[in-house]
N, C-alpha and C positions, 0 to 999 in steps of 0.2 A: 504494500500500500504506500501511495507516494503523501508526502505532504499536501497535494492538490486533493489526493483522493481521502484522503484525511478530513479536510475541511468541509466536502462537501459532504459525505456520511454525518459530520456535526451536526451542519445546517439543517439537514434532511431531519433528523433526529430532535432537534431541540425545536425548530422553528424560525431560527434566526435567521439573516440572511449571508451570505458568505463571508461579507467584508468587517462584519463583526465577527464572526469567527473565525476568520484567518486574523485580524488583530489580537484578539486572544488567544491565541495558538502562538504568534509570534513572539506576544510579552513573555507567555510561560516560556519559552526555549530559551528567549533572551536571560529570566530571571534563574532559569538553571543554568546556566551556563556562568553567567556571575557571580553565583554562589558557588558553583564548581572551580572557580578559578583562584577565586579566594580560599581555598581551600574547605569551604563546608559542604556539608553534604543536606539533598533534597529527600525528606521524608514524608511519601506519601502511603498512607496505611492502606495494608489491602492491596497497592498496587508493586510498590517497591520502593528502592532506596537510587539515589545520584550519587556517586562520590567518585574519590580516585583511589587511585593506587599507587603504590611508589614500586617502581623497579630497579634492581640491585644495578650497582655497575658489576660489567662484564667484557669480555673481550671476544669480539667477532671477528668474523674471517672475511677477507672480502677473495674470492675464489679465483675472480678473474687477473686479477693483481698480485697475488699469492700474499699478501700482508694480511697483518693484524691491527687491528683500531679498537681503542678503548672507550665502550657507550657510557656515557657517565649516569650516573643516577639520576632519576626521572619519574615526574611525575604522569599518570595517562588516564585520562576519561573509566569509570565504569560504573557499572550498573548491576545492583543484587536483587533481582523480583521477592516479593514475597511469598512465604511458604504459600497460601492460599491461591494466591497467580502460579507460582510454580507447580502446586497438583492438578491446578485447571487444565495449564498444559499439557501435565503425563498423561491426567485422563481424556485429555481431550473435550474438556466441558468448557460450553457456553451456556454462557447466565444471560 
């Protein structure tokens, strides 16, 4: 599902017209994303959590060059669904 098809399943859904619910779609992305940067995380219950993760430094290979480059530590986007979204999916249920 794209962002386009996103908004208009909303509209269809609530009643609104698109242009309000693509600005509300757009705030909330923006406001996750803000919080994600600054380091806090988005908690929404029932559906999941925003945060990040830190990944260790390490040294990769670059294959075609036959060297070695050191990835320093790093912060990277992620996402934990909640138990409740997460057995939805094993079982495959829609509410």
């Amino acid at each position: 599902m794209t962002k386009a098809e996103l908004i208009n399943s909303i509209a269809i859904q609530t009643g609104y017209d698109q242009v309000t619910i693509s600005q509300v779609v757009e705030s909330f992305m923006a406001t996750v994303k803000k919080n994600i940067i600054k380091g806090e995380a988005v908690y929404l219950r029932g559906f999941g959590t925003f945060g990040t993760k830190t990944r260790a430094k390490k040294v990769a290979r670059n294959i075609s060059k036959q060297t070695s480059i050191v990835v320093p530590e790093h912060r990277v986007p992620s996402f934990k669904p909640s138990s409740f979204f997460a057995e939805a999916v094993k079982e495959n249920k829609i509410d």
